[in-house]
N, C-alpha and C positions, 0 to 999 in steps of 0.2 A: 707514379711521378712524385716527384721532393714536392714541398711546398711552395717553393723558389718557382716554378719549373710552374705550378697552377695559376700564381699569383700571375708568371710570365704570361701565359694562355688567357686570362680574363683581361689582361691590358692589353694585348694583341688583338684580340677579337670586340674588344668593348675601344680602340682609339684607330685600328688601320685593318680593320675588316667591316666592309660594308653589314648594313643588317643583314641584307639579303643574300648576300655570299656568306655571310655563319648562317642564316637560316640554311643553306645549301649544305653545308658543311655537315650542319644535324640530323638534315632529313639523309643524307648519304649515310653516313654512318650508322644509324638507325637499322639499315638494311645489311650493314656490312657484317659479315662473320667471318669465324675460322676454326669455324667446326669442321668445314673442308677445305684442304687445300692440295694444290697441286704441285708436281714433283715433273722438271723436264729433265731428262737422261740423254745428256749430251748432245744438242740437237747441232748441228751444223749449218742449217737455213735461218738466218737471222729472221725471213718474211714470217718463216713459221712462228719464232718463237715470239714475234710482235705481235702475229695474230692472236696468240695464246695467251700475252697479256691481256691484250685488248679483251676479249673474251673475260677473263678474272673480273678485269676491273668491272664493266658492264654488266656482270651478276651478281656481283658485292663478295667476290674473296677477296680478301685483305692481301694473304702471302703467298706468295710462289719461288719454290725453291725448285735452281737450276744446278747440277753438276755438269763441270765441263772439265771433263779429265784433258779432250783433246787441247794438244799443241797450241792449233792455231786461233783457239776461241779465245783463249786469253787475254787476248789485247782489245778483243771486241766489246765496247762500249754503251753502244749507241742501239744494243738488242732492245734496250725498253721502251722505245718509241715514247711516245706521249704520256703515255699509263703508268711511267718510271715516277711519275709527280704524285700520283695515288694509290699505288702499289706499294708494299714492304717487302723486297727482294734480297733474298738470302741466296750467295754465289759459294758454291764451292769445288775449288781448284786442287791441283795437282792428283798425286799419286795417289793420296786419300782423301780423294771427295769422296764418292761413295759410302767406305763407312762413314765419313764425318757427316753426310747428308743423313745417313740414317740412323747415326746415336743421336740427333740434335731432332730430328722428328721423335723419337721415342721419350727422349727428356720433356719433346710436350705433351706426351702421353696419346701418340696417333696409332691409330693401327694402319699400315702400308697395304695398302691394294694396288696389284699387281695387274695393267692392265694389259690385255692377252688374247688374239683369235686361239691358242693352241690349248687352254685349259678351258676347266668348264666351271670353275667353282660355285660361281654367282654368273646372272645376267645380270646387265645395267639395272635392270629394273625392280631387283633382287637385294642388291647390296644394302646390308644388314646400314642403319645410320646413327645408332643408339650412341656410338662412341665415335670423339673426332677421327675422320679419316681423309688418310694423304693417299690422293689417286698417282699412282708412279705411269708416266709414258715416256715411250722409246719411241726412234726415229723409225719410220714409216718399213722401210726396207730390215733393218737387222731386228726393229724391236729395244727391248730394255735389255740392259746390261746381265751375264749371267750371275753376278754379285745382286743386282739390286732383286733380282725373280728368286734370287733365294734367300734374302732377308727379309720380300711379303711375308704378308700375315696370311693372308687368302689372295685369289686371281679372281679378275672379271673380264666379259667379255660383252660386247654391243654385238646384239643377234643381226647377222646380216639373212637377207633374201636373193643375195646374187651371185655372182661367180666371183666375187672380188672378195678377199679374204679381211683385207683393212682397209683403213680409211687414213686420210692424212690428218696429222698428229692433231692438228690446230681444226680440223672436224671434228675429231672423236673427244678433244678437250671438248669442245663449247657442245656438243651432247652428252655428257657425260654430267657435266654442271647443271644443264637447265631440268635433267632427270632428277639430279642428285638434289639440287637446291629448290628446284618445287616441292618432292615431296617434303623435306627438310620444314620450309618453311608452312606446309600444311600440317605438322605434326606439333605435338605437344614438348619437343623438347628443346632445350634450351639454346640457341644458336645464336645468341645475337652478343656482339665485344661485348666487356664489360663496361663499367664507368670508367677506371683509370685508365682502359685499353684504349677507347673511345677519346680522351682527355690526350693522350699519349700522341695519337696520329692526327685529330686535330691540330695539336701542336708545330707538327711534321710539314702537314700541310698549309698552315700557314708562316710556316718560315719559307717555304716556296712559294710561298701568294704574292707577298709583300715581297716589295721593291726596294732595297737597303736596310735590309733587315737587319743587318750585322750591325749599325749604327744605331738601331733602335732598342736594338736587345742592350749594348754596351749602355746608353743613356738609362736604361730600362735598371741594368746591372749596378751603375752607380748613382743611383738614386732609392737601390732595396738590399745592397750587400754593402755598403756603408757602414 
C-alpha cells in the first residue's frame, strides 16, 4: 500500500470504526491466509458456489478464484452472498479464463491440485503443504475441465467408504479446507498475510463498513493531497 493509502487506513479505523469492530478486524485477519486457496471451475448452481464462499470465509482464506467460461454465468452477480464483503474474488471470463485463471495462479507462485475420485496422486490427508496451493474443483457430475486436469501439478482425492464416488462441490470444498487448514495451521510454516497484505484488506473492508464513505475519503483526500 502507498503511504496515502496507510495514512487513509489509520484515519478510518482511528475516526469511523468502532474499537471493537478494528479489534474484530484484527483478530480476523490474524487467522486469515492464502497459502491456500481455492479455484471453482465453472459451477452453474449459484447455492453451491455461495456455499463455498461461505465455507472460505469461515476458515480464514482470503481468495477464491472462479472460472466461468459458461454463457450464462456471466451476468450472475449476486454468487457471493454475504462473504462477497470479506472475500477477495478474482472472476475470469470468456474463451480464456482457464489459461488466464492458471498463469495468474502460477504468477503467485501456487502449485494447482487437481481434485479427483479418478486418480490417486495424494489423499486429502496426504497433500504435501510446504508451498501455497490452489485446490482446483469441478462441478459434481462432469468434474473439472480437461484444460484445467492438465495444467495440475499433482491430483487428490477425499477417500470415500461407500458406493458414491463424489461428493457435492461445496462438501468436498469445506473438507478439503478444515484437513488442509488444521494441519497448516499446526505446522511450523508460514501461513498467515503479511503486514501490507493484512493493511491492504483491512482497508477493503472498511470501505464497506462505513456508510458514505466516498464523502470521507474525498474530505480525507482534500485535507492530505493538498
Amino acid at each position: 500500500m502507498s503511504p496515502y493509502e496507510h495514512a487513509l487506513l489509520a484515519h478510518l479505523a482511528g475516526q469511523w470504526l468502532s474499537e471493537a469492530r478494528w479489534a474484530r478486524f484484527n483478530e480476523v485477519l490474524g487467522e486469515r491466509t492464502r497459502h491456500v486457496t481455492v479455484v471453482l471451475d465453472n459451477l452453474h448452481q449459484l447455492h453451491n458456489a455461495s456455499a463455498v464462499m461461505r465455507s472460505c470465509e469461515a476458515m480464514g482464506v482470503q481468495d477464491l478464484h472462479m472460472v466461468l467460461r459458461a454463457e450464462g454465468l456471466r451476468g450472475e452477480r449476486g454468487i457471493a452472498m454475504g462473504a462477497e464483503d470479506w472475500l477477495t474474488s478474482h472472476t475470469y471470463e470468456g474463451a480464456d479464463a482457464t489459461s488466464d485463471c492458471v498463469q495468474s495462479l502460477r504468477k503467485r507462485g501456487y502449485r494447482l491440485v487437481a481434485t479427483t475420485p479418478h486418480t490417486e496422486d495424494y489423499r486429502l490427508d496426504e497433500l504435501p503443504l510446504d508451498q501455497p496451493v490452489a485446490l482446483l474443483f469441478g462441478q459434481e457430475k462432469p468434474g473439472l475441465s480437461d484444460e484445467l486436469l492438465a495444467a495440475a501439478d499433482a491430483h487428490m482425492y477425499i477417500p470415500m467408504q461407500g458406493f458414491a464416488e463424489s461428493l457435492n462441490v461445496s462438501v468436498s470444498v469445506a473438507l478439503c479446507l478444515y484437513e488442509c487448514l488444521s494441519r497448516l495451521r499446526a505446522s511450523d510454516i508460514d501461513w498467515r498475510l503479511g503486514r501490507d497484505e493484512r493493511s491492504e484488506i483491512a482497508l477493503s473492508w472498511a470501505r464497506r463498513t462505513i456508510q458514505h464513505v466516498g464523502e470521507v475519503e474525498a474530505r480525507f483526500a482534500a485535507n492530505n493531497l493538498g
